[in-house]
DOLUMSE-733265 format. One record per atom (N, C-alpha, C): atom name; x, y, z; residue in three letters; residue number from 0. Coordinates in Angstrom, 1 decimal. Layout:
DOLUMSE-733265
REC | site | x | y | z | code | pos
REC | CA | X | Y | Z | ALA | NUM
...
//
This chain:
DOLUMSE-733265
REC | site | x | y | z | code | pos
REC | N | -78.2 | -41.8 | 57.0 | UNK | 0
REC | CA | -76.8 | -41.9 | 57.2 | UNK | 0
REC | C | -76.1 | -42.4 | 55.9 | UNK | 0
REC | N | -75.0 | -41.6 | 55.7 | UNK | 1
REC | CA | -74.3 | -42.1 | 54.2 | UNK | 1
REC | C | -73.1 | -42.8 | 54.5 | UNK | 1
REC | N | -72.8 | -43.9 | 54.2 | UNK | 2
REC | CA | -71.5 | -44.7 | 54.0 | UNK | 2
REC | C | -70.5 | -44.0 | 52.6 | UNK | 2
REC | N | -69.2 | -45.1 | 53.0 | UNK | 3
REC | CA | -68.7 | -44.6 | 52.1 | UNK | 3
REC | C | -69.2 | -44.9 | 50.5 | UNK | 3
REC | N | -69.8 | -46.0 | 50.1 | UNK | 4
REC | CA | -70.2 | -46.2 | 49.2 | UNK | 4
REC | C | -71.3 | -45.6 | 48.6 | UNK | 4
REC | N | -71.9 | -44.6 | 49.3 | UNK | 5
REC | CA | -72.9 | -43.5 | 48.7 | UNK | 5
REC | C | -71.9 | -42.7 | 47.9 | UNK | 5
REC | N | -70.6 | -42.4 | 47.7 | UNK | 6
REC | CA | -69.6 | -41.5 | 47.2 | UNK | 6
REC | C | -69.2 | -42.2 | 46.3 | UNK | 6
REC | N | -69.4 | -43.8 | 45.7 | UNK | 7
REC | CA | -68.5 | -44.5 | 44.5 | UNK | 7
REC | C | -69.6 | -44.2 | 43.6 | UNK | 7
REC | N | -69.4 | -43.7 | 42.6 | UNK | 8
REC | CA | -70.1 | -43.8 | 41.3 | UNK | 8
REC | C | -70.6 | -45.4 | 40.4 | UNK | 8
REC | N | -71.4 | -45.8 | 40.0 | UNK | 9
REC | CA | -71.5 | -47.1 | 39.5 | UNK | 9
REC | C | -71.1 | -47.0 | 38.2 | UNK | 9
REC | N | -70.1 | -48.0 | 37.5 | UNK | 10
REC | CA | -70.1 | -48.1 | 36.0 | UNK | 10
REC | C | -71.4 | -48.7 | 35.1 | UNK | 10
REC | N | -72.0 | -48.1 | 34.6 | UNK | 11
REC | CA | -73.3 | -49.0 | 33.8 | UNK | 11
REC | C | -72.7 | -49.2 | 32.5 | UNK | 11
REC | N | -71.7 | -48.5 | 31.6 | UNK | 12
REC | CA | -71.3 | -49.5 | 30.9 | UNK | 12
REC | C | -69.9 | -48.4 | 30.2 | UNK | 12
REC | N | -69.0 | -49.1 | 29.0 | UNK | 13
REC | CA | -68.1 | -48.8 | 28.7 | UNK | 13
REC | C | -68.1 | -49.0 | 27.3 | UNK | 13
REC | N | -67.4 | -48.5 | 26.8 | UNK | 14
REC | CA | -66.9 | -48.6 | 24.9 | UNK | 14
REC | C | -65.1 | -48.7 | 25.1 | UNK | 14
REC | N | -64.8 | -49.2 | 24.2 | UNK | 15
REC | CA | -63.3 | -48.7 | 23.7 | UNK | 15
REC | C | -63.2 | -48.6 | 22.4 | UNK | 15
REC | N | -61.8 | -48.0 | 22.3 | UNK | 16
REC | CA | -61.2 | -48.0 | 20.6 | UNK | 16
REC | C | -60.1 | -46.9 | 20.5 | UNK | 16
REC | N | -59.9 | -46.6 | 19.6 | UNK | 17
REC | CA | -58.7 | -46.0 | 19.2 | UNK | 17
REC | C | -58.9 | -44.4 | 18.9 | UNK | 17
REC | N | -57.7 | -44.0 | 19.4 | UNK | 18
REC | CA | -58.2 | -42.3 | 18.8 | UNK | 18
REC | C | -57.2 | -42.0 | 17.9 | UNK | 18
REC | N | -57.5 | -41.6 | 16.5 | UNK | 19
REC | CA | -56.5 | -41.4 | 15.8 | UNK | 19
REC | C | -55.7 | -42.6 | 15.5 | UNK | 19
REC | N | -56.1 | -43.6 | 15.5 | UNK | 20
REC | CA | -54.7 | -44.7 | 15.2 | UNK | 20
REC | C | -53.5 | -44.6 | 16.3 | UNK | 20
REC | N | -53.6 | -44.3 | 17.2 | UNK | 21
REC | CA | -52.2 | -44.0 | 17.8 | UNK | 21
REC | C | -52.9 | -44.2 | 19.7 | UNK | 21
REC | N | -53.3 | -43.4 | 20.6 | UNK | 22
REC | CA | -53.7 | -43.0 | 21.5 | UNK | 22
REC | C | -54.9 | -44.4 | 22.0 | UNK | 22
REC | N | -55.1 | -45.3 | 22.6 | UNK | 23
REC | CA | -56.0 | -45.8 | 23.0 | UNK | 23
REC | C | -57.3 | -44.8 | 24.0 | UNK | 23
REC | N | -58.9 | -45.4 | 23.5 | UNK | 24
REC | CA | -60.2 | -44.4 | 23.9 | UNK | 24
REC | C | -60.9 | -45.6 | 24.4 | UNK | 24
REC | N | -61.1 | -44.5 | 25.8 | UNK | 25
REC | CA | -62.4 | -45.4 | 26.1 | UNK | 25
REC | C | -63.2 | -44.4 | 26.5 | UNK | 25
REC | N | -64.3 | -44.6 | 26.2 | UNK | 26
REC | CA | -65.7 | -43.7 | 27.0 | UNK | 26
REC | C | -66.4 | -44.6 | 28.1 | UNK | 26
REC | N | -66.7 | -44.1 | 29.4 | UNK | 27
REC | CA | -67.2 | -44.8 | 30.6 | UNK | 27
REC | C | -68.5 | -44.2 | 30.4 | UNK | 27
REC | N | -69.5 | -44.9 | 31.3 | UNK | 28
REC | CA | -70.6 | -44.3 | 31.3 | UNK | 28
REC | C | -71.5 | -44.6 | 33.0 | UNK | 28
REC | N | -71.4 | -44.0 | 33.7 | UNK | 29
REC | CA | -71.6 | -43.9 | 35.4 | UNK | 29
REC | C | -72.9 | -43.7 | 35.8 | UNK | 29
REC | N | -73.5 | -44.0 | 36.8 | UNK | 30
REC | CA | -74.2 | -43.3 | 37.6 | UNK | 30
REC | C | -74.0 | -42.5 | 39.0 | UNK | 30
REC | N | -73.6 | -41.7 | 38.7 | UNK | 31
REC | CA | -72.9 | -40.6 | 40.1 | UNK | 31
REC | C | -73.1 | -41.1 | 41.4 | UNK | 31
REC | N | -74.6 | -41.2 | 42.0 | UNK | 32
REC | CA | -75.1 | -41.5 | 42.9 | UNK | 32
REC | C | -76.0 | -42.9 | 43.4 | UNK | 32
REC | N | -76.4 | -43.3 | 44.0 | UNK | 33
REC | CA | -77.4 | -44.3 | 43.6 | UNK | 33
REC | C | -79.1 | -43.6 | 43.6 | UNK | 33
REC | N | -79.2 | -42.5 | 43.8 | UNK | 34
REC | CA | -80.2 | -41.9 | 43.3 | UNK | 34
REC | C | -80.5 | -42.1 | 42.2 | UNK | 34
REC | N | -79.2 | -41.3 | 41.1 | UNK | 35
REC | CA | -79.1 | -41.6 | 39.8 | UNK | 35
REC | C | -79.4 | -42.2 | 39.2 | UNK | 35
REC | N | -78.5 | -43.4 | 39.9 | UNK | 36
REC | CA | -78.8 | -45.2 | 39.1 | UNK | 36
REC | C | -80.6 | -45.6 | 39.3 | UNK | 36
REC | N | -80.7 | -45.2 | 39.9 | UNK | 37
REC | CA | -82.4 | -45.3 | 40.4 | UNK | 37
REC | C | -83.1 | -44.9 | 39.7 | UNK | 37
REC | N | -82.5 | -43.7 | 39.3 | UNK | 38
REC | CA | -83.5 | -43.0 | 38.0 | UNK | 38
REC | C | -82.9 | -42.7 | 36.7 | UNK | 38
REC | N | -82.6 | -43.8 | 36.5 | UNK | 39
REC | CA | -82.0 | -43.8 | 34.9 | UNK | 39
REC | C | -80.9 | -42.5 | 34.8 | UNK | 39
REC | N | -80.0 | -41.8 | 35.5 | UNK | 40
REC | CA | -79.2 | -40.9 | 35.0 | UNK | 40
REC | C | -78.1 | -41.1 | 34.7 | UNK | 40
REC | N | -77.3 | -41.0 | 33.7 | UNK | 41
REC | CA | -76.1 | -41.7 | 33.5 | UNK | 41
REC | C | -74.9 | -40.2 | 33.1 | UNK | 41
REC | N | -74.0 | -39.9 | 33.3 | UNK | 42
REC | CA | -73.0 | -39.5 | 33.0 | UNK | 42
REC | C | -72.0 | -40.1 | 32.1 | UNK | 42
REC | N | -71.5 | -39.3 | 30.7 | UNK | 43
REC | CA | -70.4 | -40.3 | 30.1 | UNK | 43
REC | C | -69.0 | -39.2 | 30.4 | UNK | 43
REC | N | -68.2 | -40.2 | 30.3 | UNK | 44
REC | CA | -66.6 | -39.7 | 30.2 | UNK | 44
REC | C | -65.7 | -40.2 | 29.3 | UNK | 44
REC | N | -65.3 | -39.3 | 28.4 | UNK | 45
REC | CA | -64.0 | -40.0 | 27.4 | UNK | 45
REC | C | -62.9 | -39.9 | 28.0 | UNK | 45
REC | N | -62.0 | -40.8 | 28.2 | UNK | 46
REC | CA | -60.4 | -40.9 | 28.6 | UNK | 46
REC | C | -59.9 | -41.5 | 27.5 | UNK | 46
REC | N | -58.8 | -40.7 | 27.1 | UNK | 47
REC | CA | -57.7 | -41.0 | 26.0 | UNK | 47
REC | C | -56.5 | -41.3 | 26.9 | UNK | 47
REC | N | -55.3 | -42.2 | 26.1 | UNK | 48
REC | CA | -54.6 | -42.7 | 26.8 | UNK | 48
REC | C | -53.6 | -43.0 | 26.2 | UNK | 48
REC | N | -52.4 | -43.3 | 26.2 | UNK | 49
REC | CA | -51.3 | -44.2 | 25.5 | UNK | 49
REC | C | -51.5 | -45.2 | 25.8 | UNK | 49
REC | N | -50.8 | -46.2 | 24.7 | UNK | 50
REC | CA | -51.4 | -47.5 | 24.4 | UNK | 50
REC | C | -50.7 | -48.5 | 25.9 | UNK | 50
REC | N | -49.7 | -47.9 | 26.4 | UNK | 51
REC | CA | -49.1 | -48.7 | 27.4 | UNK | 51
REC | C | -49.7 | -48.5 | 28.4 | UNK | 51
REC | N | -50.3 | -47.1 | 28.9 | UNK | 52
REC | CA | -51.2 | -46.8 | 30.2 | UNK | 52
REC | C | -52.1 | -47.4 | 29.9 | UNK | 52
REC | N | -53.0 | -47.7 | 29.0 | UNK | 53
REC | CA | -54.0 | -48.5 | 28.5 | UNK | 53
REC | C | -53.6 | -50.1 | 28.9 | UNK | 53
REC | N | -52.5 | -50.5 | 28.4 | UNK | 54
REC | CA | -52.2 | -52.1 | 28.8 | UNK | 54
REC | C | -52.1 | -52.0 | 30.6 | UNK | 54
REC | N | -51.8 | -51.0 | 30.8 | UNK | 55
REC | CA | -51.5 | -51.1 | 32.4 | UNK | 55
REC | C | -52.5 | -50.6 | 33.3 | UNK | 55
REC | N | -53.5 | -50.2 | 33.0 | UNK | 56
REC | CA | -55.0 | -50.2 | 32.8 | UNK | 56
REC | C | -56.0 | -51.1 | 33.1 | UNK | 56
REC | N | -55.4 | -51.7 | 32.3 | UNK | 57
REC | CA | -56.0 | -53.2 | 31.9 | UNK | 57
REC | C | -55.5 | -54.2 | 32.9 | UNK | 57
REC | N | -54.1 | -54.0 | 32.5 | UNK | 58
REC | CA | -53.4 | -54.8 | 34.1 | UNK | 58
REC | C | -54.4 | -55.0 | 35.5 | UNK | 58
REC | N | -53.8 | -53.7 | 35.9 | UNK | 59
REC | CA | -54.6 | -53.5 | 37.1 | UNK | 59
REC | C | -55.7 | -53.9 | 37.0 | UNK | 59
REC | N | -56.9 | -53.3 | 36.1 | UNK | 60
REC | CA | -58.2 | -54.1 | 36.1 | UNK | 60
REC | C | -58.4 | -55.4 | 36.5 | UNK | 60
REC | N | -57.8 | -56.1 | 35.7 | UNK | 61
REC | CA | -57.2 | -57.6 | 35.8 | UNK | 61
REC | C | -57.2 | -58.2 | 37.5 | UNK | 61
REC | N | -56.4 | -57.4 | 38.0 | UNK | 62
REC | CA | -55.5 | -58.2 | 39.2 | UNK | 62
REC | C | -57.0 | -57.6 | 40.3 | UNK | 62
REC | N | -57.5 | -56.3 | 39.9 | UNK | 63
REC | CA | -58.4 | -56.2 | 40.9 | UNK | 63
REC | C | -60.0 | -57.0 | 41.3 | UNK | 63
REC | N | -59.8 | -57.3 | 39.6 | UNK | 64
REC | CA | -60.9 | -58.1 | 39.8 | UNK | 64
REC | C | -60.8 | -59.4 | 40.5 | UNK | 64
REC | N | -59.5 | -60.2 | 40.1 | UNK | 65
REC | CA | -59.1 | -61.1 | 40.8 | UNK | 65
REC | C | -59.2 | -61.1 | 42.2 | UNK | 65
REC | N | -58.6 | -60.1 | 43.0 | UNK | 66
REC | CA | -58.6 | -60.1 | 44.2 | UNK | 66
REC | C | -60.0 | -60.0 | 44.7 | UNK | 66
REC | N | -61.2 | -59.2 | 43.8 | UNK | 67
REC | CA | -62.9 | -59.3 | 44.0 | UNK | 67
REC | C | -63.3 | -60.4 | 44.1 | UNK | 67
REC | N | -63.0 | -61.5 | 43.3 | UNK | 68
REC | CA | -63.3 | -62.6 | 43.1 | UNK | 68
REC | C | -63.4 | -63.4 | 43.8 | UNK | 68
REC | N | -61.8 | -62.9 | 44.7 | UNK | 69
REC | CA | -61.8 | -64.0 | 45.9 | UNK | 69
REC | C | -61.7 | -63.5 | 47.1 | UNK | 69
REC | N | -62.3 | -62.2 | 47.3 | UNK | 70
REC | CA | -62.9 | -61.6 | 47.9 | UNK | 70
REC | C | -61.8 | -60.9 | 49.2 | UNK | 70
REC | N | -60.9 | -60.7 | 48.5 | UNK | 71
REC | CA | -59.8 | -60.0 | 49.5 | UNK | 71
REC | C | -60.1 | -58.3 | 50.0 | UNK | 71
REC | N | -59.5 | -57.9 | 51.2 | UNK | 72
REC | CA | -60.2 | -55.9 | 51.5 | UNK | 72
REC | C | -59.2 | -55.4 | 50.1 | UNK | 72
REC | N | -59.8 | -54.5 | 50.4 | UNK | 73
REC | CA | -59.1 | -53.4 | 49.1 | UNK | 73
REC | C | -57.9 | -52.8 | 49.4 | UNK | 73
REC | N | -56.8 | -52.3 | 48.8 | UNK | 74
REC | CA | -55.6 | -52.7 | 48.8 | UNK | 74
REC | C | -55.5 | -50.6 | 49.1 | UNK | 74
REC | N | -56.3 | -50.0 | 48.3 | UNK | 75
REC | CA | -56.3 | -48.5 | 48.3 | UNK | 75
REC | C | -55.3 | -48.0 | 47.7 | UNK | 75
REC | N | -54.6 | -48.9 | 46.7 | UNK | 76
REC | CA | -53.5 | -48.3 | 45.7 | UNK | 76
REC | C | -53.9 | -48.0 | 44.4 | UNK | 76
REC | N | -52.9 | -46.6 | 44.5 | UNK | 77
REC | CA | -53.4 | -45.8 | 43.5 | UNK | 77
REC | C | -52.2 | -46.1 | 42.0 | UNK | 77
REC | N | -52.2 | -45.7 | 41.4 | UNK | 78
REC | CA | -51.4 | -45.6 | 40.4 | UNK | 78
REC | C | -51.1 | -43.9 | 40.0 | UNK | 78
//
């Protein structure tokens, strides 16, 4: 039986930096499945971004993790 959490991808790790001087980069790096993660398979993704969706990015990151922390349900808001 699959939950919903067989469908969230895991992040195994991230980079940032700049593209061009101008555009904020980050490359993700996932495991699709937990199969995956089980057997070493990773997927990468570059997302380029303006520097303010990037601060607001970041924001959010921010507030979500807080609410993880103290362990509130998930809110399901998207941006």
């Amino acid at each position: 039986m699959t939950n919903d959490f067989d469908m969230i991808g895991a992040l195994t790790s991230f980079s940032v930096g700049t593209l061009d001087g101008r555009d904020a980069m980050m490359v993700i790096e996932i495991a699709a499945t937990p199969d995956e993660f089980a057997r070493g398979i990773r997927h990468q993704m570059p997302v380029a971004m303006t520097a303010d969706r990037a601060r607001e990015l970041g924001e959010a990151l921010l507030l979500a993790a807080e609410a993880a922390l103290m362990g509130d349900t998930p809110t399901g808001a998207l941006n």
